[in-house]
N, C-alpha and C positions, 0 to 999 in steps of 0.2 A: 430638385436642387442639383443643379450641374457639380461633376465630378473633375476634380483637379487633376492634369496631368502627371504623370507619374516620372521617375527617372529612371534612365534607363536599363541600373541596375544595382538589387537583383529584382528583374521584374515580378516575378509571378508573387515572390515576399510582397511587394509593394501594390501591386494588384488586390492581392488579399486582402493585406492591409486596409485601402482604401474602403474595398465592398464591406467590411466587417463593420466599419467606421460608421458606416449608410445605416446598418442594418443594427447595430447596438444603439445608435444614438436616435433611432425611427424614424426613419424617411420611410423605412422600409416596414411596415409597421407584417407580422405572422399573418400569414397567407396571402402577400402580397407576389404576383409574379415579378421576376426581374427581369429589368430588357435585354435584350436579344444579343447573342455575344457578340456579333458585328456592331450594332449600338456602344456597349462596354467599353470595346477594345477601340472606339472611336472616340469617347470619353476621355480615357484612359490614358489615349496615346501609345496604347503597345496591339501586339497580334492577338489572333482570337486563339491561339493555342495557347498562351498567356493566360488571356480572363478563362479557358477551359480549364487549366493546370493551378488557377484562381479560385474558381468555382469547386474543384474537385476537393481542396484545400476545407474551403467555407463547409461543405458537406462534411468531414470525416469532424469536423467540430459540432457535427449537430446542428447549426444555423441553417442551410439552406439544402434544400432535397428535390432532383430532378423529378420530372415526371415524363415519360415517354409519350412522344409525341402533342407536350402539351406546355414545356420549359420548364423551368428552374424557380420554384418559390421556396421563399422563406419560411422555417419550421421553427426558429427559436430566433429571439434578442438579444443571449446570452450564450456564450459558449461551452460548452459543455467542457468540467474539468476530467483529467484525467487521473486513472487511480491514484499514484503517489502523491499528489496536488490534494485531492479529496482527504486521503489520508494525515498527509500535516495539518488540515484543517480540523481531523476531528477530534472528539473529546477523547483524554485518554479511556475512560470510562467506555467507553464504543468499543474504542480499539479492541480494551482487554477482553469485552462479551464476545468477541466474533473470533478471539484468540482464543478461548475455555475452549469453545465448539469444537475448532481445527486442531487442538495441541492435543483435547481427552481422546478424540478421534484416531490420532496418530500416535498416541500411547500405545493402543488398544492395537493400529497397526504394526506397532514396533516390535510387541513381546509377540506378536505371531511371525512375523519375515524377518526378527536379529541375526544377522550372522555374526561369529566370532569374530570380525572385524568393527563392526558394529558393537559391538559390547565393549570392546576394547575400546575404543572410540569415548564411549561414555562414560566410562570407569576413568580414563584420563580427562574429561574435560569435569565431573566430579572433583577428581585431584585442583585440577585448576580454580573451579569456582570456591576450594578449602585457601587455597593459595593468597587468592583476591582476598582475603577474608580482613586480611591486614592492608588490605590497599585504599583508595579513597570512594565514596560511590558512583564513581563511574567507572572506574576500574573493575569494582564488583559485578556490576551491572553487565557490563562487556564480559564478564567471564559467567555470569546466569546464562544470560542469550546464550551463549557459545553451547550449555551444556544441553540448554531447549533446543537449539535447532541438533544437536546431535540426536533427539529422540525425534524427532521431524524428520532427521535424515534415514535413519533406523525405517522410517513406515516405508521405504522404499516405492514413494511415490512421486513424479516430479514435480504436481501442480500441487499439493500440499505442499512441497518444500519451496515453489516460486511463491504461494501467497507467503509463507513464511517470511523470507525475506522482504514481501512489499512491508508487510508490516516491522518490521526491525526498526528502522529509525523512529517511529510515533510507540512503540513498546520503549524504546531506551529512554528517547526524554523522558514518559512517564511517570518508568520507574526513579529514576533519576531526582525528578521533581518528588514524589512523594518519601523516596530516604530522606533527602533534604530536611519535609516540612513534618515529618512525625517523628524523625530521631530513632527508626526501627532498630538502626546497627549498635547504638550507644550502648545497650548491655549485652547484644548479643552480635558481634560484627560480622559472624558467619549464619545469619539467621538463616532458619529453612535446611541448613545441613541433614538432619533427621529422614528428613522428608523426601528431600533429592537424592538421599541414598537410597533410601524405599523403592524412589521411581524406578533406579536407577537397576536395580538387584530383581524387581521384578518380571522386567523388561528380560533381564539376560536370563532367568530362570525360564521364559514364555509364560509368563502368567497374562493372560489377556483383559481379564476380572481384576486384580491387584492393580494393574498400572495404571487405566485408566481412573480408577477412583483414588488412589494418593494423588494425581495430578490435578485431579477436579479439584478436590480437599485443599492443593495447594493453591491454584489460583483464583478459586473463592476466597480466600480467607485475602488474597493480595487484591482482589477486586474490592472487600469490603472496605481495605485500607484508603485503595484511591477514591472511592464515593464519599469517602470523610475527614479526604487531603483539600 
């Protein structure tokens, strides 16, 4: 199936474009070689540094994978998404398993590496998640996170605290959606108060043992809420 000329710009976007089009809709069917970039970029209508800077493109999505001394064939149909894409798609139910792991994990780091800024830090965003307490639920919500990633920040780790953040947006709606549909805050609007000070007092005492198991305790019991939102 001949390839449509392209315009002139931005080429190498439109290049891409084209080849991905080949190879999602199957012309190009997995383990097919692709023709030769002088071919392409004859196709195509642009340079061969083009369909390379095309090709290079196709790759880092997973669809097609050089080989040396042998070209360019197709490894995938589909494009491989990238983490915060995968993560709006998943269940909040996911989310929160893979958030228990990272956050009891970094409890446990927090009450060993807090410094007295670090404690201060969580003792005020405490204050704040009291504050929210009269706010609406997503205001509450925005001020929980706050006081989680203060004990993420606490383990004095960078890549705990980078996935922390990937997951913040699919932890907010979550939560967000399951206040909504069980009515948690109706008699209690500062719920979990108790418990967040536990973490919280733990942590600054260095209790290594205490903090991570009030944190488990805490987002079991919020796990079990969203499995039956």
């Amino acid at each position: 199936m001949p390839l449509d000329a392209v315009r002139p710009s931005p080429l190498v976007e439109q290049a891409a474009d084209r080849l991905r089009a080949q190879i999602t809709g199957g012309q190009w069917p997995v383990g097919t070689k692709l023709p030769g970039e002088t071919t392409l970029a004859k196709e195509l209508g642009v340079g061969r540094s083009t369909v390379r800077e095309a090709l290079r493109a196709l790759a880092g999505a997973g669809l097609v994978r050089p080989r040396h001394g042998a070209g360019v064939f197709v490894t995938a149909t589909e494009p491989l998404e990238d983490w915060p894409t995968r993560l709006r798609r998943a269940a909040a139910t996911d989310v929160y398993e893979v958030r228990l792991g990272l956050e009891v994990h970094a409890a446990a780091l927090a009450a060993a590496r807090r410094t007295p800024e670090d404690t201060a830090a969580l003792r005020t965003a405490l204050e704040g998640r009291r504050r929210a307490a009269t706010a609406d639920d997503a205001a509450f919500v925005d001020a929980d996170i706050a006081l989680h990633a203060a004990v993420v920040a606490a383990a004095h780790n960078p890549v705990l605290a980078d996935l922390f953040t990937e997951f913040t947006p699919a932890l907010r709606r979550g939560l967000i959606e399951m206040l909504d549909l069980v009515g948690l805050r109706a008699e209690d609007p500062g719920t979990g108060d108790e418990t967040h000070e536990a973490l919280v007092e733990a942590i600054a005492r260095g209790d290594s043992e205490a903090a991570p198991a009030v944190l488990r305790t805490e987002l079991e019991q919020t796990l079990a809420l969203l499995r039956r939102s």
